[in-house]
C-alpha positions as CSV (number, residue, x, y, z in Angstrom):
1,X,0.0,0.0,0.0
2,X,1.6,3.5,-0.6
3,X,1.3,6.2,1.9
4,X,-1.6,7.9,1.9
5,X,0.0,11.4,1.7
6,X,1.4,10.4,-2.1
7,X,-1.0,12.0,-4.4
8,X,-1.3,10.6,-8.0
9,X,-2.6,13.7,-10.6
10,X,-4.3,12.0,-13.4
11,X,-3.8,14.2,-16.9
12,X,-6.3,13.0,-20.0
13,X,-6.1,13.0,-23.6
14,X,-7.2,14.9,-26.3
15,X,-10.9,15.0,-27.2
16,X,-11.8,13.5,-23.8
17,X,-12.5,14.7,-20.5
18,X,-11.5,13.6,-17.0
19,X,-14.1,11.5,-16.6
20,X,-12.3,8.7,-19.2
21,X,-9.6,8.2,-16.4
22,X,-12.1,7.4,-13.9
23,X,-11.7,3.8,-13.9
24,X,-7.7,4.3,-13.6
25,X,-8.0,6.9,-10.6
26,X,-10.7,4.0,-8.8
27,X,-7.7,1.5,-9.5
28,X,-4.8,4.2,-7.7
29,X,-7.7,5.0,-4.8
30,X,-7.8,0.9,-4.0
31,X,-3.8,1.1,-4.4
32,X,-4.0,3.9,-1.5
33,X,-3.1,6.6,-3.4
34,X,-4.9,9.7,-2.6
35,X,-6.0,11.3,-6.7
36,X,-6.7,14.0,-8.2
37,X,-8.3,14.0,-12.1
38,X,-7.2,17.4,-13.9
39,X,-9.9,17.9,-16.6
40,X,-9.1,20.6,-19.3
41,X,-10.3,21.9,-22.3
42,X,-7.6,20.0,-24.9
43,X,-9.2,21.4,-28.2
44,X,-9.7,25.2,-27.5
45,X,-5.9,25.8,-24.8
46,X,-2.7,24.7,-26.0
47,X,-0.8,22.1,-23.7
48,X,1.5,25.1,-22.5
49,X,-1.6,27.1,-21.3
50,X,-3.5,24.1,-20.2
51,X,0.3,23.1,-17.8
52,X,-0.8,26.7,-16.4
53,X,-3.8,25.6,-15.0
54,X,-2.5,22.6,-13.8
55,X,0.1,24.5,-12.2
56,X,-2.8,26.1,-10.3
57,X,-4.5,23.6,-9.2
58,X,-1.2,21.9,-7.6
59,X,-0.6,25.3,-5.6
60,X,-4.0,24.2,-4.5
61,X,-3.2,21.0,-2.8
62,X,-3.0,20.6,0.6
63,X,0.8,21.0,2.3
64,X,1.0,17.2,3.4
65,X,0.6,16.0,0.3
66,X,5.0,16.3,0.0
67,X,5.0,13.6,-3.0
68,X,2.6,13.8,-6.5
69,X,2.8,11.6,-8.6
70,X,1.7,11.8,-12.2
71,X,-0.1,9.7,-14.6
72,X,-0.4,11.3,-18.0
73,X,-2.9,9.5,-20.7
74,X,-1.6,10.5,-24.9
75,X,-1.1,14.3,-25.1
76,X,-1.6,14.6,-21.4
77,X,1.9,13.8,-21.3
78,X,2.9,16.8,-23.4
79,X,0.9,18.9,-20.6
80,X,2.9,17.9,-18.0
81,X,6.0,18.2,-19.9
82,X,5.2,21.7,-20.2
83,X,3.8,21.9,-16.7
84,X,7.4,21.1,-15.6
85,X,9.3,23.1,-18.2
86,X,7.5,26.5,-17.0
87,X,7.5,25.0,-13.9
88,X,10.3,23.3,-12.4
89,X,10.0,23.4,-8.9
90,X,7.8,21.0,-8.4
91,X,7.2,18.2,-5.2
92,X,8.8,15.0,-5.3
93,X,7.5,12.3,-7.2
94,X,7.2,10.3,-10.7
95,X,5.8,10.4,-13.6
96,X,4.1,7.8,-16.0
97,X,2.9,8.4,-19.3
98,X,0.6,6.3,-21.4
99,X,0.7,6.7,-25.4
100,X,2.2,9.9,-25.4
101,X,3.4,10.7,-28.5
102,X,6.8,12.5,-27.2
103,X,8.5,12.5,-30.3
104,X,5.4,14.0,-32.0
105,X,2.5,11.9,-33.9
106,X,2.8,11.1,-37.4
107,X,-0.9,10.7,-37.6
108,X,-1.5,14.3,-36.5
109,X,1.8,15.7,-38.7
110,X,-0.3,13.8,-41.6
111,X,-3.8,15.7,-40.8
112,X,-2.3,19.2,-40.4
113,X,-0.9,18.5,-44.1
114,X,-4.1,17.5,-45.2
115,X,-5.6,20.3,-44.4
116,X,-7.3,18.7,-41.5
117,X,-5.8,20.1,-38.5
118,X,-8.9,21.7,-37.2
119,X,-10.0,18.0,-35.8
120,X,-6.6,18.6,-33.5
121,X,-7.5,21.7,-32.7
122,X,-4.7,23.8,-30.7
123,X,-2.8,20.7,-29.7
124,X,-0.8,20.5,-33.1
125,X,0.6,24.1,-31.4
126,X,3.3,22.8,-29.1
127,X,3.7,18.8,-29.3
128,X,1.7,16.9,-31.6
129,X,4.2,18.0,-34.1
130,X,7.4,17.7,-32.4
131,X,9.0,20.2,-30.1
132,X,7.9,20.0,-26.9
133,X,10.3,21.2,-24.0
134,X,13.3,18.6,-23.2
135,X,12.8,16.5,-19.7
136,X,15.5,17.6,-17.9
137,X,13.5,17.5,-14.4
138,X,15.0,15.2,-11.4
139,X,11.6,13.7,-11.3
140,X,11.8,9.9,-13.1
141,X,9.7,9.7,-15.9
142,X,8.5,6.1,-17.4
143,X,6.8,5.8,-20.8
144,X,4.2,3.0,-21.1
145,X,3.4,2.1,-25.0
146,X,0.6,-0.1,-26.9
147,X,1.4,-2.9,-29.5
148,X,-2.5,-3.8,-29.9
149,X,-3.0,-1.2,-33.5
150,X,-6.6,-0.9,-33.6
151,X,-7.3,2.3,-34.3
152,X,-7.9,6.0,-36.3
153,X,-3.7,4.7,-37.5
154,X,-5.6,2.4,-39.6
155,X,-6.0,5.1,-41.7
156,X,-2.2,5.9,-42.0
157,X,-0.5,2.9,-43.1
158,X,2.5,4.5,-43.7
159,X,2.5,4.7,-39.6
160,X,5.6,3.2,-38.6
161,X,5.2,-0.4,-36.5
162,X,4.3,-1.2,-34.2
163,X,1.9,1.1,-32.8
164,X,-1.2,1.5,-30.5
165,X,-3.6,2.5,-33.1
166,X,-3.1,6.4,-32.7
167,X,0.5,6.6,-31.5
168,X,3.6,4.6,-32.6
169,X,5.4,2.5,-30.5
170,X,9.0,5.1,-31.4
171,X,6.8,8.2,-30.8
172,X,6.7,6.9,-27.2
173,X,10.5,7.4,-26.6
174,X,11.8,10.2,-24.8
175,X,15.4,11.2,-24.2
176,X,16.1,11.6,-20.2
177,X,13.5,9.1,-19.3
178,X,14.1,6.3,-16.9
179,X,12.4,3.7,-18.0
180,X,9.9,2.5,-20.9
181,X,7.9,-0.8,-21.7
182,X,5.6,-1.8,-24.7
183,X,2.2,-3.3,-23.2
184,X,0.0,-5.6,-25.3
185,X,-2.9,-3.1,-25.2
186,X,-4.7,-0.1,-27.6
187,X,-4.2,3.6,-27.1
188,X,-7.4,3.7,-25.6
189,X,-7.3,0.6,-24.2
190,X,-5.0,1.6,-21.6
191,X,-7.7,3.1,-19.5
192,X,-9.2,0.6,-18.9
193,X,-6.8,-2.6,-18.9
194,X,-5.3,-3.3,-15.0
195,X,-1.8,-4.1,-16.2
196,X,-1.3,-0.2,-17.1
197,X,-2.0,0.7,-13.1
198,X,-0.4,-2.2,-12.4
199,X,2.9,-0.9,-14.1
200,X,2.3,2.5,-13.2
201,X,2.7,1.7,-8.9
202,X,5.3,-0.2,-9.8
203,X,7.2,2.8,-11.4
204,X,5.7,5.4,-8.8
205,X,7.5,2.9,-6.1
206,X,10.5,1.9,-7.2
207,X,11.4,4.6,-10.7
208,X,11.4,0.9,-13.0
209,X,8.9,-0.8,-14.3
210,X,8.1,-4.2,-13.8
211,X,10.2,-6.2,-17.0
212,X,9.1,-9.9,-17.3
213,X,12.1,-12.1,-17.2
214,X,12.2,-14.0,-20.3
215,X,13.6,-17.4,-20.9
């Protein structure tokens, strides 16, 4: 059981609301984290100004909670990226992300050329094409990726493999991170499948995730 005093923020995707990492947050609440879902408006704010209301709302929390963690769903990662970038004084703790496309997202880079960039909205700003801050924060950072490609990537088949459905498996990778694994599971698939909390505490407890021995 952790401590009760570690808080895990939970940071969703684009299109969605806070509300689709419900079942994830139930899942750290049984673990004995104490949580806290960040909803934000990920069509109309770019990630940068969306990691400034995030940045207000941890000012909010209460003095004894001295470690938050993170948990960061697709381009909620790139939030909290920026969140720490403009940021950087921030509590101790970790942070997961779950198809984040840190690297950028070829499926986005191909809408915006197509003219169809209005269905991404503000995001394609700062991240969904590349160029989001560096992680250069003393806070560990793990990348969790999908293998399972059902998805809007259907659509791309030039996406490289393997891939989540939406995200590629290399879009996931992040220089300065401490740790990434590939999970058999759909981009939005993770919300909902136990193995991702089940990797996730194991990361917000130790900085590694848990790497089945093979052979």
């Amino acid at each position: 059981m952790a401590a009760q005093r570690e808080t895990v923020v939970l940071v969703h995707g684009l299109y969605v609301h806070g509300l689709w990492m419900r079942l994830l947050e139930y899942w750290l609440e049984e673990s004995g984290y104490h949580t806290v879902n960040f909803s934000y408006p990920s069509m109309t704010r770019s990630p940068a100004e969306n990691a400034e209301d995030l940045h207000r709302l941890l000012e909010r929390l209460e003095a004894e909670s001295s470690t938050v963690h993170f948990l960061a769903h697709s381009m909620g990662g790139l939030v909290v990226r920026y969140l720490f970038h403009h940021y950087p004084k921030q509590r101790p703790g970790r942070v997961v992300t779950l198809g984040t496309p840190h690297q950028g997202s070829y499926a986005a880079q191909i809408m915006h050329h197509s003219g169809l960039g209005v269905f991404v909205g503000r995001a394609l700003e700062e991240g969904l094409l590349g160029g989001a801050p560096a992680w250069t924060a003393p806070n560990l950072l793990g990348s969790i990726a999908g293998t399972l490609n059902i998805g809007i990537g259907l659509l791309f088949p030039a996406m490289p493999a393997p891939a989540d459905g939406m995200i590629a498996v290399v879009e996931t990778q992040l220089p300065g991170m401490a740790d990434h694994i590939c999970l058999p599971v759909s981009h939005m698939q993770m919300l909902v499948d136990p193995s991702t909390i089940t990797q996730a505490c194991a990361f917000f407890a130790t900085g590694r995730f848990h790497h089945p021995r093979h052979g």
